[in-house]
matplotlib code that plots the C-alpha trace (Angstrom):
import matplotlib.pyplot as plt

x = [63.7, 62.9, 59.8, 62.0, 64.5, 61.7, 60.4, 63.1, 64.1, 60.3, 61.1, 64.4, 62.9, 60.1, 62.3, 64.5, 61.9, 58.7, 58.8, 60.6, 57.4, 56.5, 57.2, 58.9, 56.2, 53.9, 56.8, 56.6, 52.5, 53.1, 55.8, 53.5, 50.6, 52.2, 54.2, 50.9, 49.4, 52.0, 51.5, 47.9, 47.3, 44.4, 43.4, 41.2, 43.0, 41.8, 43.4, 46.5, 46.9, 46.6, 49.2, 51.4, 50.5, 51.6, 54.8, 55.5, 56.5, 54.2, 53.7, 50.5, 47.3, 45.9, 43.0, 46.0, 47.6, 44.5, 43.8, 47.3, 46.8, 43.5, 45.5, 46.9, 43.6, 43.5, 47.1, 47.8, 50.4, 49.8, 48.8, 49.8, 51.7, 53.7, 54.6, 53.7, 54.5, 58.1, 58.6, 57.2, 59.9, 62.6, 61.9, 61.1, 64.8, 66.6, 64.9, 65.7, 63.0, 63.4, 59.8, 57.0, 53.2, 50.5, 47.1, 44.2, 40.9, 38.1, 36.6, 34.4, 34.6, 31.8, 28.9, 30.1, 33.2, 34.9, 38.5, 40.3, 43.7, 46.4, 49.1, 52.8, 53.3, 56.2, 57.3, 53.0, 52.0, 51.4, 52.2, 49.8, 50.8, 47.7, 44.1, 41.2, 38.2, 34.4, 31.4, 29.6, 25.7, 25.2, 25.7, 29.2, 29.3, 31.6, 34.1, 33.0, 34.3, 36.4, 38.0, 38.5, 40.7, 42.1, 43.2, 44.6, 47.0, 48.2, 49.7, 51.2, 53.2, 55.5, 56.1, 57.5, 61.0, 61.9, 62.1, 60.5, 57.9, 54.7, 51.8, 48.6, 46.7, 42.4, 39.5, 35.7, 35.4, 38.0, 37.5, 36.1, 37.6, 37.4, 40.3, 42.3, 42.4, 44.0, 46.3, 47.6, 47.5, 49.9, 52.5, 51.7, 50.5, 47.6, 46.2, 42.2, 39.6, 36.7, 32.8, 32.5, 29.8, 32.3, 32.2, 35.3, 36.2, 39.0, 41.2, 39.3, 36.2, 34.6, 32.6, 31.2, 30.9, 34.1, 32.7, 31.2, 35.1, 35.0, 32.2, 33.6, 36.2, 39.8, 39.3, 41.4, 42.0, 44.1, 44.2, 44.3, 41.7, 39.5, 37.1, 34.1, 31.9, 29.6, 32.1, 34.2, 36.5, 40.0, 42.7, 43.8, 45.3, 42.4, 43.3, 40.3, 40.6, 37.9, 39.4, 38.8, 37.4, 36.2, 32.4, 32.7, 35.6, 38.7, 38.4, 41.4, 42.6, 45.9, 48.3, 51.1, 52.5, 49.8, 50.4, 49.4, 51.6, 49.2, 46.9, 49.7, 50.0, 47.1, 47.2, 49.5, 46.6, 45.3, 47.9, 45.5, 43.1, 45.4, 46.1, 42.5, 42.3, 45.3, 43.7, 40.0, 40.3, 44.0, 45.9, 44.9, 41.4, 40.0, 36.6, 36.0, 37.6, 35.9, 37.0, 34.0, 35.1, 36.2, 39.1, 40.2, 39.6, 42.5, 45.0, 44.0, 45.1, 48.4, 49.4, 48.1, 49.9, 52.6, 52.7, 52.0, 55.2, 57.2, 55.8, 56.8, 60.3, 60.7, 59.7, 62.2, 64.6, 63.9, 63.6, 66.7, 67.9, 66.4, 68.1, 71.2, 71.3, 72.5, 70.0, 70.7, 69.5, 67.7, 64.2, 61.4, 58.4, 58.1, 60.3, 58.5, 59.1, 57.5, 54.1, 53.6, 53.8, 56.4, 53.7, 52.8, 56.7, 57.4, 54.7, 55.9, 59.5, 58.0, 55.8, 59.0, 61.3, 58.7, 59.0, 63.0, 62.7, 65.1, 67.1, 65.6, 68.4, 66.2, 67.7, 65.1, 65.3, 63.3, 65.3, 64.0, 61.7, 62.2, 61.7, 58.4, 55.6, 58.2, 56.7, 57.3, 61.0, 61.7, 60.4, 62.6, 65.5, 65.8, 63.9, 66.8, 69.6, 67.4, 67.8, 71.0, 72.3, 70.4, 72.7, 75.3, 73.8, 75.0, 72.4, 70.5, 69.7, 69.8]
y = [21.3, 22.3, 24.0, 26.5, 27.4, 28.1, 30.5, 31.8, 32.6, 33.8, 36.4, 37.1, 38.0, 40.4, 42.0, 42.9, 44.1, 45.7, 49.1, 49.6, 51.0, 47.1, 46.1, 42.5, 41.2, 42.3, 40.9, 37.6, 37.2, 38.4, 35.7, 32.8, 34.0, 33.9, 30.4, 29.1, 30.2, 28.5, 25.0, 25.2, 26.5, 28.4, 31.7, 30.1, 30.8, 27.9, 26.1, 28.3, 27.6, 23.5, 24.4, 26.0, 23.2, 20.4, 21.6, 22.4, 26.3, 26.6, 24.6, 25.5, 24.6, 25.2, 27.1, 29.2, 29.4, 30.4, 33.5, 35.0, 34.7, 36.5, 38.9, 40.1, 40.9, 44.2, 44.7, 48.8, 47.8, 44.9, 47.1, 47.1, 50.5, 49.2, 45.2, 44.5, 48.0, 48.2, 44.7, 45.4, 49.0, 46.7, 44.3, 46.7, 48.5, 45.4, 43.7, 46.7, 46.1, 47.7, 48.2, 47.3, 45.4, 46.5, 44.8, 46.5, 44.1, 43.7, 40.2, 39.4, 37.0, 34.8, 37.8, 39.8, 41.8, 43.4, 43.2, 45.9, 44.9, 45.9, 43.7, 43.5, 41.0, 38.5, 35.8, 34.6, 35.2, 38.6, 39.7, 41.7, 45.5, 47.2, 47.0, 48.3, 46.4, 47.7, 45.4, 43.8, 44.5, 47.6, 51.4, 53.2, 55.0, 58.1, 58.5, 57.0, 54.4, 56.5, 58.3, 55.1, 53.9, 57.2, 56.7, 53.6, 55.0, 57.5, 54.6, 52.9, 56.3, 56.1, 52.4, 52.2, 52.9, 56.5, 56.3, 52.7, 53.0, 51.6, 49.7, 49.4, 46.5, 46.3, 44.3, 46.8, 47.7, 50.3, 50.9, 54.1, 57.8, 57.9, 55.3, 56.6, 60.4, 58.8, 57.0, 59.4, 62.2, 60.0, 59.7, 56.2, 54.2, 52.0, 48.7, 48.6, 46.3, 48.1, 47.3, 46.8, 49.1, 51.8, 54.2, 55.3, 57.8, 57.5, 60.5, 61.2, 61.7, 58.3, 56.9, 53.6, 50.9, 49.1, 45.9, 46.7, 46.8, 43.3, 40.4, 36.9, 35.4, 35.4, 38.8, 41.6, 45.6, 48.6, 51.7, 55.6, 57.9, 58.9, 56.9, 57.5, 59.6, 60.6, 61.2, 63.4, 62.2, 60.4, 60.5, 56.7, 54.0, 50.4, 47.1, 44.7, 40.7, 38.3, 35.0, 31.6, 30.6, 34.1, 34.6, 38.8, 40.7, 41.5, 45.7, 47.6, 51.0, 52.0, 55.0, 52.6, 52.7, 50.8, 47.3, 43.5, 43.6, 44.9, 41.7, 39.6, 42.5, 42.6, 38.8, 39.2, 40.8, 37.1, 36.0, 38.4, 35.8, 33.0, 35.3, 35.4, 31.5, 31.5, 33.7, 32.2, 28.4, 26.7, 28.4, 29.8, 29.3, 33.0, 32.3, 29.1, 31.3, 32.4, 36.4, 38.3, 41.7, 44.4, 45.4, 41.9, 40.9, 43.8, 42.2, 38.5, 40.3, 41.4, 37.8, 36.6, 38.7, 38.7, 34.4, 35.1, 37.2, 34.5, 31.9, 33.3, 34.5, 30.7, 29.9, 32.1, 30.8, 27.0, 28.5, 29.7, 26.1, 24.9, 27.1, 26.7, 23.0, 22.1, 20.6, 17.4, 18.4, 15.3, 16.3, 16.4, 17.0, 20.2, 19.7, 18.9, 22.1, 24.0, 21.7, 24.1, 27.3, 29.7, 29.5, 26.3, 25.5, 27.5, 25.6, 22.4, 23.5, 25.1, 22.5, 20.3, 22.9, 22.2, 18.6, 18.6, 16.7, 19.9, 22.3, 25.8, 28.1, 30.9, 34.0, 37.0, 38.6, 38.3, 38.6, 37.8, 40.6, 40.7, 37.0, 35.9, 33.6, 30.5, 27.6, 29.3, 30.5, 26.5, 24.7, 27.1, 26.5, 22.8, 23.1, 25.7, 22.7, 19.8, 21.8, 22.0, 19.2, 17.4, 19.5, 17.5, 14.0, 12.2, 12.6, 14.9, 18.0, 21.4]
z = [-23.0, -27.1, -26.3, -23.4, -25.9, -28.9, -26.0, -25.0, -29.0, -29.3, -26.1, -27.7, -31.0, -29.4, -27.0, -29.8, -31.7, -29.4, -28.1, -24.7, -23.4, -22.8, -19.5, -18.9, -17.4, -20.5, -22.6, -21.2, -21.5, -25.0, -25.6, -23.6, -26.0, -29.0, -28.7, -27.0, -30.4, -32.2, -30.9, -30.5, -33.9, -32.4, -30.7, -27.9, -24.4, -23.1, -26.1, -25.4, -21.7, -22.8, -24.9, -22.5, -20.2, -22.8, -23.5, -20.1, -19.9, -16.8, -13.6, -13.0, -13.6, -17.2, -15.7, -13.9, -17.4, -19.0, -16.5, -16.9, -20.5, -20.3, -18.6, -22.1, -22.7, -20.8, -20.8, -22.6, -23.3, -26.0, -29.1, -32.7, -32.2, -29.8, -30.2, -34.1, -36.1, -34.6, -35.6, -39.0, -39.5, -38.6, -40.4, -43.6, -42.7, -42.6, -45.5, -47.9, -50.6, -53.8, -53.7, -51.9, -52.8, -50.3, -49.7, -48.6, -48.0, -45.2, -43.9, -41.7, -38.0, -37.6, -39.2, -35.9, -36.3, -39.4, -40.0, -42.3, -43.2, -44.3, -45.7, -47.5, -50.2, -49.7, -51.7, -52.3, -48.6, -46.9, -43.7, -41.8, -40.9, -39.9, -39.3, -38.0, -36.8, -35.9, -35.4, -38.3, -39.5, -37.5, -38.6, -38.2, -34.5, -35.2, -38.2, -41.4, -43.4, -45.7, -43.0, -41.2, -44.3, -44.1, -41.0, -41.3, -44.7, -42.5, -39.5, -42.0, -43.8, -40.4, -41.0, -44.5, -45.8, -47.4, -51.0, -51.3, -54.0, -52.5, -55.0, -53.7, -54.5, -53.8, -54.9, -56.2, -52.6, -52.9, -56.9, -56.4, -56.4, -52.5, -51.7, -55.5, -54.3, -50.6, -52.1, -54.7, -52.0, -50.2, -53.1, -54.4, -57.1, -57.0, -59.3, -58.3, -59.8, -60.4, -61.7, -64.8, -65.0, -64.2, -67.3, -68.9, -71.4, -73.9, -74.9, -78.0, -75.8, -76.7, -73.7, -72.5, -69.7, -69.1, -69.0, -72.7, -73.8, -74.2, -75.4, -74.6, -73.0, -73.9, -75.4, -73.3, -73.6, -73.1, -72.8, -71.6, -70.2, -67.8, -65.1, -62.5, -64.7, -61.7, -59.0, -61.4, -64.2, -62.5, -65.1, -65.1, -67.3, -67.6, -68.7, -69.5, -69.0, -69.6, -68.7, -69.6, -66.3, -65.5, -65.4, -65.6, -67.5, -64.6, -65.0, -63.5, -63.1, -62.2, -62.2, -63.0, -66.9, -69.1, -69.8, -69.4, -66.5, -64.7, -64.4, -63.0, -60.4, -59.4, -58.6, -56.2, -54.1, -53.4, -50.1, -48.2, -48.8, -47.5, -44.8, -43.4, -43.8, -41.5, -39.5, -39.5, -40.7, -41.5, -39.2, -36.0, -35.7, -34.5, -35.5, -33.4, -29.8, -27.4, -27.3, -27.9, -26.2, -28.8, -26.7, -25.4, -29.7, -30.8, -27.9, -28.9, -32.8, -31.8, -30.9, -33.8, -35.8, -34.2, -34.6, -38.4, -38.8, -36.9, -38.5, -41.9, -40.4, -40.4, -43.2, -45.1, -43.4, -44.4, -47.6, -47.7, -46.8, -49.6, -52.0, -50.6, -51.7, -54.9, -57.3, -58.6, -62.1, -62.1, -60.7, -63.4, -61.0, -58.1, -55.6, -52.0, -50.7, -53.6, -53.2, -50.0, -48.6, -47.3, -43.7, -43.8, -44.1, -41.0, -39.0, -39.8, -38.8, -35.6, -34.4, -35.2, -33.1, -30.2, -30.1, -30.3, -34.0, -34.7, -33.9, -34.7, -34.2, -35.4, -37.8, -37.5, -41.0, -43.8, -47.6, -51.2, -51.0, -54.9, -55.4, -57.0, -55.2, -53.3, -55.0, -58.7, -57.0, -55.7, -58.8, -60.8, -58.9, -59.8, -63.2, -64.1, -63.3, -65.0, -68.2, -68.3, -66.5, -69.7, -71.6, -70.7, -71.2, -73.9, -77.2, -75.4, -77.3, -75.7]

ax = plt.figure().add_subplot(projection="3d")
ax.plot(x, y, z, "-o")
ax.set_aspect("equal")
plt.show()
């Protein structure tokens, strides 16, 4: 049966992987929920357990199914410290990035729950590492936002490689001396949008609004100096891009070495975008479940998390396929596998696995971590041939 031996790899995978303080019996809820994710493409347990019941993993009834999964949902032992941060070392270990893009961004479920997470860039997705969640419209109980965030920095220090340079990259919620003075105290560097109202002053003293750096679009500026007049000058370097499409001048700080560089960094904060649609909309549907609980919401997070990772795990490794072919040279136009995502590529080859249209044969590693967004790295792996395959052609010139 396909859909027992994509369990069975699923099971391999997180037993491989999870913390040995999860029992087998938590180990094999964990694997039903996060294959019954997989193939529902949603978080709803009743969806799950129809799931489970479809591809035939369970005998029972789906209202049967759907109680053991609920199960999870007061399980101690299914928690981000102990199925999805282990995962995430290993994987960070194994991967051996030169250096490594973090995202840090909040969103909202359904005007009832905030989600803080944090994220690693790969290859123009980003795989969740962290988070912390507290409910939405209401005043903070107990610690504060800042020492939330703080809090949050400090579970991910145990989770990264030694030596790895770590960038952070954050939208004007964290462009402010609070999150800046965490993340320097922590060793890193950081590329922040800020207001443009921010004031700045230049290193011959000269001060203004940032946003006043520049009048009309397709104008951009550089430069050196200092920032946050009224929480206390921050030494920083600021880059100011008005685009063409850009309604307001893109302000940034950074600690980084000044340059243009540092827009097309910061744009690789986006995937955590296209990680909360997976999350919310085109993916696994959290905001149409039916978890409501706080605690039963941070289990139902683990799977989903846990079904992101494995869903990009397989999408590297179809990538990988791809580049492993030799390009005709012929291709004008973007090959199909660069018109869509390194996720959307491992869903199509999971849901595939599932219905024995292949055979998955699953290699748990991620590699590339170097490699730019995949649809740029794809399109440039057969543009790269077409130019000089047309070398070769008779009365072509080169």
């Amino acid at each position: 049966m396909p859909a027992a031996a994509v369990y069975h790899d699923v099971r391999r995978l997180l037993k491989a992987h999870v913390s040995a303080k999860v029992d087998e019996a938590s180990l094999e809820r964990l694997s039903l929920l996060v294959v019954g994710i997989l193939e529902a493409q949603h978080a709803s347990p009743s969806r799950i357990a129809q799931a489970l019941k479809t591809l035939g993993l369970s005998d029972a009834k789906p209202d049967s199914i759907e109680r053991r999964i609920r199960r999870i949902q007061n399980d101690p032992e299914i928690t981000a410290a102990l199925c999805v941060h282990p995962l995430a070392r290993l994987q960070l270990c194994l991967g051996q990035p030169h250096e490594l893009l973090l995202i840090l961004d909040p969103t909202l479920q359904d005007e009832r729950v905030v989600l803080l997470t944090a994220a690693i860039w790969y290859r123009g997705r980003s795989l969740p590492l962290a988070w912390a969640m507290w409910p939405a419209n209401s005043p903070l109980h107990g610690a504060r936002f800042w020492q939330r965030v703080a809090a949050l920095l400090d579970e991910i220090v145990p989770l990264l490689p030694v030596g790895v340079p770590i960038t952070w990259l954050a939208d004007r919620a964290f462009g402010t001396p609070a999150f800046i003075d965490l993340v320097v105290a922590r060793g890193w560097s950081y590329v922040v949008r800020v207001q443009d109202q921010t004031r700045y002053r230049d290193q011959r003293g000269h001060e203004g609004r940032l946003g006043d750096w520049v009048r009309q679009p397709r104008q951009r500026r550089k430069g050196a100096g200092q920032v946050f007049k009224k929480q206390g000058w921050r030494a920083s370097y600021v880059v100011v891009y008005w685009g063409r499409a850009h309604r307001r001048p893109l302000c940034l700080v950074s600690n980084l070495p000044l340059g243009w560089t540092l827009i097309a960094l910061y744009r690789r904060r986006y995937p955590i975008e296209a990680l909360f649609r997976h999350y919310k909309s085109a993916g696994w549907q959290w905001e149409q479940g039916q978890v409501t609980n706080f605690k039963h919401l941070q289990h139902l997070l683990v799977g989903m998390a846990l079904a992101t990772w494995l869903t990009l795990l397989v999408g590297a490794q179809v990538a990988r396929e791809v580049l492993a072919q030799t390009p005709t040279g012929r291709r004008r136009t973007r090959p199909p596998e660069a018109k869509h995502s390194l996720f959307r590529l491992g869903v199509d080859r999971l849901q595939q696995a599932l219905r024995s249209a292949c055979d998955l044969r699953l290699a748990f590693w991620l590699s590339d971590w170097a490699a730019p967004n995949w649809q740029h790295q794809a399109t440039a792996h057969h543009a790269r041939a077409f130019v000089f395959y047309a070398c070769w052609l008779p009365g072509e010139d080169c």
